[in-house]
C-alpha positions as CSV (number, residue, x, y, z in Angstrom):
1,X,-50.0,-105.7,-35.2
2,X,-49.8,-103.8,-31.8
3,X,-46.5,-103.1,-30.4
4,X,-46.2,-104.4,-27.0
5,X,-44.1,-102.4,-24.3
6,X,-42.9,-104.1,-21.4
7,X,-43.3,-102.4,-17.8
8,X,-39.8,-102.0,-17.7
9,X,-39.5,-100.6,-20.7
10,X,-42.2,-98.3,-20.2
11,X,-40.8,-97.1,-16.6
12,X,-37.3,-96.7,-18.1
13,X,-38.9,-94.5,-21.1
14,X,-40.8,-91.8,-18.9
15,X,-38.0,-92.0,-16.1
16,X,-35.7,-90.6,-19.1
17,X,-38.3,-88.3,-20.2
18,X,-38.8,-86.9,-16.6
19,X,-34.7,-86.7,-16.7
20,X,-34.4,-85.2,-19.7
21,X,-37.1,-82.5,-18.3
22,X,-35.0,-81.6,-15.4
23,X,-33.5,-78.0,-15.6
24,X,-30.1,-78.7,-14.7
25,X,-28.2,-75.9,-11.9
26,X,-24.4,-75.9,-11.7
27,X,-22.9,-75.2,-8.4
28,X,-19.4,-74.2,-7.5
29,X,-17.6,-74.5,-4.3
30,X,-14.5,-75.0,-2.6
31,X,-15.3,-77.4,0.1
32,X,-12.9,-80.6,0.6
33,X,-12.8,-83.2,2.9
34,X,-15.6,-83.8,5.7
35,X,-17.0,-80.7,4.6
36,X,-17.2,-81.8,1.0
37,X,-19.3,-84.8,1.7
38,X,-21.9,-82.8,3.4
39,X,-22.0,-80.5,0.9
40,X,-22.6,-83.5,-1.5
41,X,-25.0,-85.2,1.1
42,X,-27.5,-81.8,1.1
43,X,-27.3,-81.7,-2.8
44,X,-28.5,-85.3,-3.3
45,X,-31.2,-84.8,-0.5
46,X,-32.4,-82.0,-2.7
47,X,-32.2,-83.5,-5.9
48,X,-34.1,-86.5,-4.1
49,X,-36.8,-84.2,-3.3
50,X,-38.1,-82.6,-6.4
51,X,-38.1,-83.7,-9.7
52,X,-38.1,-80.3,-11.5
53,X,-34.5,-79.4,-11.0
54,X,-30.8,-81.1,-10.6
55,X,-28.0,-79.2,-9.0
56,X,-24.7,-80.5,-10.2
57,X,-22.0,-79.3,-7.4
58,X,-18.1,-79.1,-8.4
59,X,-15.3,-78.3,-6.3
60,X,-13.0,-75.6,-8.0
61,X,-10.4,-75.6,-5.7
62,X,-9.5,-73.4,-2.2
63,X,-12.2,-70.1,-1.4
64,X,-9.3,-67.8,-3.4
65,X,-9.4,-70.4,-6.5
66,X,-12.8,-71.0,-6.8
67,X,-13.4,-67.0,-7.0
68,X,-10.9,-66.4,-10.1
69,X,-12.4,-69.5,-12.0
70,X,-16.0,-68.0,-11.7
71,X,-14.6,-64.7,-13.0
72,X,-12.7,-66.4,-15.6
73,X,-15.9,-68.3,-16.3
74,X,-18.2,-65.3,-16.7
75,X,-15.3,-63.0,-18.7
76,X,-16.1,-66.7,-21.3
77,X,-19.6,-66.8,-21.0
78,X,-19.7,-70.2,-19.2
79,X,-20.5,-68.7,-15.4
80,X,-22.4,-71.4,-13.1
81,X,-25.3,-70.4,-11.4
82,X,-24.3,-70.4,-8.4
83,X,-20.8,-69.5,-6.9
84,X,-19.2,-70.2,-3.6
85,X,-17.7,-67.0,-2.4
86,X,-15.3,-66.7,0.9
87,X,-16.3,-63.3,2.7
88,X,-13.4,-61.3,1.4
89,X,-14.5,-61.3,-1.5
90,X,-17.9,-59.5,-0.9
91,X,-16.6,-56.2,-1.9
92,X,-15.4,-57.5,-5.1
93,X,-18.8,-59.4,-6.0
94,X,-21.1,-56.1,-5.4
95,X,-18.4,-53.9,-7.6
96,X,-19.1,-56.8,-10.5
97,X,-21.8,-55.1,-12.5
98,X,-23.5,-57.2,-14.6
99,X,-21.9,-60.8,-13.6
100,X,-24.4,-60.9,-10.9
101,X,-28.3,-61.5,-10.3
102,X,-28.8,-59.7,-6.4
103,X,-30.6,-62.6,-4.2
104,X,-33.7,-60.7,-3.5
105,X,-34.2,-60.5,-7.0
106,X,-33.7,-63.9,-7.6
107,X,-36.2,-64.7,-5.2
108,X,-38.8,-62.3,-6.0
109,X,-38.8,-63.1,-9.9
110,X,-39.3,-66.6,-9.0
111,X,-42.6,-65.5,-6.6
112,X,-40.7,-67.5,-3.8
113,X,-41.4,-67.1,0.1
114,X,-38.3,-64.8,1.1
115,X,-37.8,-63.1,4.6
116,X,-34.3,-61.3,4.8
117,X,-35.1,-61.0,8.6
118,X,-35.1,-64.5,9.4
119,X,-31.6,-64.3,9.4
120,X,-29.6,-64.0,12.1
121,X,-28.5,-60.4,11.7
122,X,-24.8,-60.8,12.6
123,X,-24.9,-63.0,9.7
124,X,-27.4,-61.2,7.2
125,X,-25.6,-57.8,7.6
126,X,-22.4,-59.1,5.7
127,X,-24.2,-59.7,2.3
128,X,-27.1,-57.0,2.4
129,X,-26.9,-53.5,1.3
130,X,-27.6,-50.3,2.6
131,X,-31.3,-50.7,2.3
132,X,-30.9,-54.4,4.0
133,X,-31.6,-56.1,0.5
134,X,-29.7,-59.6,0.3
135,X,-27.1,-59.9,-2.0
136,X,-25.9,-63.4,-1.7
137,X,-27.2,-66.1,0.6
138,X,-25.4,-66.6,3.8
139,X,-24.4,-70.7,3.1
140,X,-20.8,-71.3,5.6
141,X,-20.7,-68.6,8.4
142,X,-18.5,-69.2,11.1
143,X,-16.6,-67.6,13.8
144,X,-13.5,-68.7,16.0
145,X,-13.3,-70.0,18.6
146,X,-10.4,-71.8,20.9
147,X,-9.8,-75.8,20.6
148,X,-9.0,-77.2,23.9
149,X,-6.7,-80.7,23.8
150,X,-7.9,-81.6,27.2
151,X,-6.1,-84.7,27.4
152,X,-2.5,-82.3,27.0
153,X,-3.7,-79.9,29.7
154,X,-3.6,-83.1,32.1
155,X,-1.0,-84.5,31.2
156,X,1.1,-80.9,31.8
157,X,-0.5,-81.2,34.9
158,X,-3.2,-78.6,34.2
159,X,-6.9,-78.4,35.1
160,X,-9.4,-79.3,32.0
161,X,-11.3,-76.9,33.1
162,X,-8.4,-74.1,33.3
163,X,-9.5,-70.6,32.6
164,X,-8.6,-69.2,29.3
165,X,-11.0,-66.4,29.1
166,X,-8.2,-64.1,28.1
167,X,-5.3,-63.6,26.8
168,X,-3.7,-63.5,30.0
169,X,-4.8,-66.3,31.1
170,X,-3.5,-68.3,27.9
171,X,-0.1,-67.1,28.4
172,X,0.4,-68.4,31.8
173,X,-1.0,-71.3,30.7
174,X,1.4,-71.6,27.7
175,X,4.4,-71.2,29.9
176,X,3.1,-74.3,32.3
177,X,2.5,-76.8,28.6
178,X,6.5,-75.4,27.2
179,X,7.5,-76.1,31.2
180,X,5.8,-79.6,30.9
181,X,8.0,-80.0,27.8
182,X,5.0,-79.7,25.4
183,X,6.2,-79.2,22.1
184,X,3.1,-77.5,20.3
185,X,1.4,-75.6,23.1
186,X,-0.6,-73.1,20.5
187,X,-1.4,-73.2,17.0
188,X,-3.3,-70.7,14.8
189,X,-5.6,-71.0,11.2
190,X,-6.0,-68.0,9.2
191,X,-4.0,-65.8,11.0
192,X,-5.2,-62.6,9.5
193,X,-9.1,-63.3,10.3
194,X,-8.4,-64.4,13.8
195,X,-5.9,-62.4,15.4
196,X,-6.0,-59.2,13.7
197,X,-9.8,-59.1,11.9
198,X,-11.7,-60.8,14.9
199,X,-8.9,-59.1,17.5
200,X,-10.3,-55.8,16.4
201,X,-14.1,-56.5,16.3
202,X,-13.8,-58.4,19.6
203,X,-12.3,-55.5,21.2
204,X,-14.5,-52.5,19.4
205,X,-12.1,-50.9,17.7
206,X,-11.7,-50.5,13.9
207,X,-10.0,-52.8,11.8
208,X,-10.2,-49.9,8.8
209,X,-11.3,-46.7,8.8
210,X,-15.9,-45.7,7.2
211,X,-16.9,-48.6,9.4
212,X,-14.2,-51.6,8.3
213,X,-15.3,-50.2,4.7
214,X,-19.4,-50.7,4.9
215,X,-19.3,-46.9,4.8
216,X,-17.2,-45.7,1.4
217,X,-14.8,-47.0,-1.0
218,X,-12.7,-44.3,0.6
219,X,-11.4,-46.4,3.7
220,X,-8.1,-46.6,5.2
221,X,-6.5,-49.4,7.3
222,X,-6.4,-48.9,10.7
223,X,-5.2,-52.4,11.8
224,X,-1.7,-51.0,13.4
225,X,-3.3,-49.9,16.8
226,X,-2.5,-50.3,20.1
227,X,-4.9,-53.5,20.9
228,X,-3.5,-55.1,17.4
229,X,0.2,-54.1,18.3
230,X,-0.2,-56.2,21.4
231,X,-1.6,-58.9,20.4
232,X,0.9,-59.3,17.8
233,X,3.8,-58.4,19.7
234,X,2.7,-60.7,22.4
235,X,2.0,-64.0,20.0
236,X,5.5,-63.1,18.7
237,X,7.6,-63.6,21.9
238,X,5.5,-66.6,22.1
239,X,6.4,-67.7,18.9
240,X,10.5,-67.4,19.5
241,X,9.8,-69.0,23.4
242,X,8.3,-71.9,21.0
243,X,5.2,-71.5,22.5
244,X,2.9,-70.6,19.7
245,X,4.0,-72.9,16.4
246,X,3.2,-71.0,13.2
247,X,1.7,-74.2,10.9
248,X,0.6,-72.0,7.8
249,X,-1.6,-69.2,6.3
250,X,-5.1,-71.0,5.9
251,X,-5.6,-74.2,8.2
252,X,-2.8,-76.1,8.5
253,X,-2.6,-76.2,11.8
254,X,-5.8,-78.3,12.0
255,X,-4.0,-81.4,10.6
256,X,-1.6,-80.4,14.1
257,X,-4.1,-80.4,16.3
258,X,-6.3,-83.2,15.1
259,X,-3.1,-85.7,15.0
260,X,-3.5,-84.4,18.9
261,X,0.1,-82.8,18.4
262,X,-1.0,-78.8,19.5
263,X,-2.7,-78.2,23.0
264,X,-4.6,-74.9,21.7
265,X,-5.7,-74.2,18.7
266,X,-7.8,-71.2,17.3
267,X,-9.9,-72.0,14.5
268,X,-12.9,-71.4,12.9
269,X,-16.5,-73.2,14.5
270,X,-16.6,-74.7,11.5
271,X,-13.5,-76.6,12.5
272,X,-16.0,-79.5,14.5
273,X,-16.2,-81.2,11.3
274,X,-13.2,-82.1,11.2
275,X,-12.2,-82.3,15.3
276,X,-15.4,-84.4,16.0
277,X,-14.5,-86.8,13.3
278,X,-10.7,-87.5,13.2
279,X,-9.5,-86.2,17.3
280,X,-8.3,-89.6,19.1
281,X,-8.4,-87.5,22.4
282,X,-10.7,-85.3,24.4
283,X,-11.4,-82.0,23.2
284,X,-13.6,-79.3,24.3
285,X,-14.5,-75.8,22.7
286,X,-13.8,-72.3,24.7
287,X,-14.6,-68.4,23.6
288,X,-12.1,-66.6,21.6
289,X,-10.1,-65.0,24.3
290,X,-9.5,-61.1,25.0
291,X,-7.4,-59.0,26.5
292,X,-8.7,-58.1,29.9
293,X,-7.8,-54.3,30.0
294,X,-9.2,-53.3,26.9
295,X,-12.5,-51.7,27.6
296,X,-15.8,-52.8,26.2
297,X,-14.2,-56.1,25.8
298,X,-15.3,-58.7,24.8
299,X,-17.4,-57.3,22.0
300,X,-18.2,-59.7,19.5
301,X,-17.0,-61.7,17.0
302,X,-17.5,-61.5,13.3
303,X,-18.3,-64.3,10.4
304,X,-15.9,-66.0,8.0
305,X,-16.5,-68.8,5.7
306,X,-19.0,-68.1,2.1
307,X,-22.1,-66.8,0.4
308,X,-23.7,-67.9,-2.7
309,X,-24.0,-65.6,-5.5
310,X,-26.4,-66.0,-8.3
311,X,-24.3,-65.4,-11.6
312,X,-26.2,-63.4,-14.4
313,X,-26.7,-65.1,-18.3
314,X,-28.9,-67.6,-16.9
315,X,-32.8,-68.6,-17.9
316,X,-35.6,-67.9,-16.5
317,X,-36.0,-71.4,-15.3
318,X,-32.6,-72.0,-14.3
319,X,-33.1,-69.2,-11.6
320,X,-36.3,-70.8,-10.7
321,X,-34.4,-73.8,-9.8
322,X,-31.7,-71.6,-8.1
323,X,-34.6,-70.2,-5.9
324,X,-35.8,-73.7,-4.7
325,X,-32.6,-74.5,-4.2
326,X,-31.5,-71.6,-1.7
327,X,-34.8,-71.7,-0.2
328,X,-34.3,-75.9,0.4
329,X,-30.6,-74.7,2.1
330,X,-32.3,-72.2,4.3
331,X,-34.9,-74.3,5.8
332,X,-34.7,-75.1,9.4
333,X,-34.4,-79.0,8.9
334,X,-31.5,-78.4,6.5
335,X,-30.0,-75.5,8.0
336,X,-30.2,-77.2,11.6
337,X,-28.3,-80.0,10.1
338,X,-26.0,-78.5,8.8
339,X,-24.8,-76.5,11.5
340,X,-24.9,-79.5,13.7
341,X,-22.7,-81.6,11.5
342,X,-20.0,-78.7,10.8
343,X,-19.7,-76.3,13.7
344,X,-21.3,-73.6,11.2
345,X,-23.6,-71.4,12.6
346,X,-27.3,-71.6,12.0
347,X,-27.7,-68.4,9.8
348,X,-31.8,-68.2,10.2
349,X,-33.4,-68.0,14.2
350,X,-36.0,-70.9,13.3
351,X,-32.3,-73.2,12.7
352,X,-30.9,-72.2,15.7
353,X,-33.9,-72.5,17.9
354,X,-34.7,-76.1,16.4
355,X,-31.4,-77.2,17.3
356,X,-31.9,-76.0,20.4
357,X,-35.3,-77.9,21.0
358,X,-33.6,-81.0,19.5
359,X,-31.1,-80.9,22.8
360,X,-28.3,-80.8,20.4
361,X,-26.5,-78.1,22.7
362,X,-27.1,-80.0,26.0
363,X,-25.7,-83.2,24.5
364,X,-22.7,-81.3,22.8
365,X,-21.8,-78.8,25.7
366,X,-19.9,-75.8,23.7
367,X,-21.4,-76.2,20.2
368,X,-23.4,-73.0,20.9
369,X,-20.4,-70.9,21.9
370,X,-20.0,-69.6,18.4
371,X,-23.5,-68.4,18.5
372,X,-23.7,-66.8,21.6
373,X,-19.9,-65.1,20.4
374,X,-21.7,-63.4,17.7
375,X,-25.2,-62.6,19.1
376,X,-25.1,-62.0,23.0
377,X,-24.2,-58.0,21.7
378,X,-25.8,-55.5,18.9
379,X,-22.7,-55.2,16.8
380,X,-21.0,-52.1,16.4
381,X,-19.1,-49.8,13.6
382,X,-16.5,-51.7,14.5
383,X,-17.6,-55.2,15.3
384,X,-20.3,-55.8,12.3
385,X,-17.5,-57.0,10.1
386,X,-15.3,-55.9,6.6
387,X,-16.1,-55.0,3.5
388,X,-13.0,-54.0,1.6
389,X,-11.8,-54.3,-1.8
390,X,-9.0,-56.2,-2.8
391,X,-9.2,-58.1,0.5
392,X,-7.8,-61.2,-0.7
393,X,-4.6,-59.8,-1.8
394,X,-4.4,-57.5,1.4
395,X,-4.7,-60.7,3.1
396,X,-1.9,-62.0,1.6
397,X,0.3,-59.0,2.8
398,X,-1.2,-59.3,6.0
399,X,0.1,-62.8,5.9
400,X,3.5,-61.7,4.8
401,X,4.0,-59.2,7.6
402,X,2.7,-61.5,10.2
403,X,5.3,-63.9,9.3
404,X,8.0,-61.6,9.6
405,X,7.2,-60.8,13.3
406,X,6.7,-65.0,13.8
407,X,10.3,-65.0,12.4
408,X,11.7,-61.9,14.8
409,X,12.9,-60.0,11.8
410,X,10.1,-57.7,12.3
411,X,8.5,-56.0,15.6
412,X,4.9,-56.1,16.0
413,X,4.7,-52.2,14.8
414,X,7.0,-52.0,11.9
415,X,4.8,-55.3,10.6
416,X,1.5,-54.2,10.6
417,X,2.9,-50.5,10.0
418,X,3.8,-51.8,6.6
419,X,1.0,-53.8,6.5
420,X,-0.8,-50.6,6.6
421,X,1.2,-48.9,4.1
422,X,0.8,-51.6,1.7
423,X,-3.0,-52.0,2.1
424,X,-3.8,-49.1,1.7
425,X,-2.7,-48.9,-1.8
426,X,-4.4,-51.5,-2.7
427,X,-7.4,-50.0,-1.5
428,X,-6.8,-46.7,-3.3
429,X,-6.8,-49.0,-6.6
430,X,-9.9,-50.4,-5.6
431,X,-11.8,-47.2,-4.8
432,X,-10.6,-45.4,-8.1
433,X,-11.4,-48.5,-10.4
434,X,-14.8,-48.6,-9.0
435,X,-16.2,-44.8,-8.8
């Protein structure tokens, strides 16, 4: 007797064949919120594309969380293969010898296409080394920029179009919203990366000493200068006129200034996500400003957000997988997407110039400011960004000091002083665990 099959059957049978076939990649990030559904949106669109390979993404908490659980995965053998890390923690990725699988290698085992220079190179610098071999893939770069609540500015009786090209200008235009009885006239997200890392590379001069750290374990911080002592000292007499309203260390001020509660806010690019999607008011985005007597500013900006690593202990096919995968994020389509939807820049020229063919700047006036920030000059020693060891915990000193001057129990120059101080051992740590 011959066994009949149905068609259903049959279909069901060799789709769970062809599933059980796929090679499955695990993918950790630490992206919430809008930016969590886009994340989830470019995984499906991949896994729609191919049948070989199926990238399973999981959130692992903020960028500091998701870094200690990949190391406490790979110190228990159960690494993912790929792991979102925030830029701080470049250093500490290229000291982990033997948790990691270099990008270019990835891609070269795998045979696949791979042209570190079609990266933007504000971008591809971070993550390469000293022979401009990529590390980790650029995935989330982004620089800040200044939120504009136009719809406060007229209603303190102030132009939309108001200059705020500097610092200056920002001040007087702080005193007019406080006059105006504005109760959140400036808000801030990560403090650190904006107003002291970005300060110093938007105004060419060094945020630590061998090139913000690119050029030796052996750097210093040099964050306690006279362009950073300013700034701060300035933004803290703003902060006890109630002018600048300290919301939190990493981007709590966003919920402030989406709820249309703060009339300036700096923020990451990456913040039009968010903005576009939830601001009930007009907003517009501006430059990061600078101070106007500082020469050779402005300068330019450098990158926050993430990279993906590759995590050694994999197979041979899962890094095949890992390669499609990073290749699919890279492309122009996807890439070009994805900086439209989040404010991210477009990390590779042919992204950036397809946006701009699709009119996506014209019809979005400012959504290019972040790229023209970072590219309209070759960065400098001081301006190409940090690599620094133990940057996440410096940052939370940094973040301690700053407070204290928000507060008024500390100047500007006994803060970052001791900021300094306390850095730098931190550093010395770094440098002698890692000869």
């Amino acid at each position: 007797m011959k066994l009949r099959i149905s068609a259903l059957a049959l279909t069901a049978a060799l789709a769970g064949q062809s599933a059980a076939a796929q090679t499955e990649i695990e993918f950790w990030h630490a992206f919430t919120g809008r930016l969590g559904e886009l994340v989830a949106e470019q995984v499906e669109t991949f896994n729609a594309s191919q049948d070989e390979y199926t990238v399973t993404a999981s959130h692992k908490g903020n960028y500091s969380e998701t870094l200690n659980a990949g190391i406490a995965a790979f110190r228990a053998g159960e690494q993912p293969d790929i792991l979102m890390v925030f830029e701080v923690g470049t250093a500490t990725m290229m000291a982990a010898e033997g948790a990691v699988k270099p990008v270019y290698e990835v891609m070269a085992d795998a045979g696949a296409e791979f042209d570190p220079d079609a990266y933007i190179g504000a971008v591809k610098g971070y993550y390469t080394d000293t022979e401009g071999k990529m590390l980790s893939l650029p995935f989330n770069s982004s620089t800040p920029v200044l939120w504009v609540n136009e719809d406060a500015l007229e209603a303190a009786g102030i132009d939309r179009d108001v200059d705020l090209s500097t610092w200056e200008q920002v001040g007087d235009v702080l005193t007019a919203l406080k006059e105006s009885g504005h109760d959140c006239p400036l808000t801030t997200a990560w403090q650190s990366w904006i107003h002291l890392e970005n300060l110093s590379a938007y105004h060419d001069v060094p945020f630590a000493t061998q090139e913000n750290g690119f050029a030796g374990l052996d750097t210093e911080l040099a964050l306690n200068g006279p362009v950073q002592v300013k700034h701060i000292e300035t933004m803290g007499q703003w902060a006890q006129d109630g002018k600048f309203i300290y919301a939190g260390r990493r981007n709590e001020g966003g919920a402030n200034f989406r709820a249309g509660e703060c009339a300036l806010f700096t923020e990451s690019s990456a913040g039009y996500a968010g903005i576009s999607s939830e601001a009930e008011f007009d907003f517009a985005v501006r430059p990061l400003p600078y101070w106007s007597d500082a020469e050779g500013a402005p300068q330019n900006t450098i990158i926050g957000g993430a990279s993906l690593w590759v995590m050694e202990g994999q197979s041979d096919a899962e890094y095949e997988g890992v390669a499609a995968f990073l290749n699919f994020l890279s492309s122009p389509e996807i890439q070009a997407k994805w900086h439209q939807d989040t404010g991210y820049l477009p990390i590779t020229e042919a992204a950036a110039e397809l946006t701009r063919e699709q009119g996506f700047y014209d019809e979005n006036p400012g959504t290019d400011i972040a790229v023209i920030q970072m590219t309209s000059k070759a960065p400098t020693a001081n301006s190409k960004g940090l690599r620094l060891g133990s940057f996440d915990q410096i940052r939370g000193i940094i973040d301690e000091e700053l407070e204290a001057v928000w507060s008024g129990d500390k100047s500007a120059q006994e803060a970052l002083d001791s900021a300094k101080t306390r850095g730098d051992q931190l550093l010395r740590r770094f440098e002698q665990a890692n000869r």
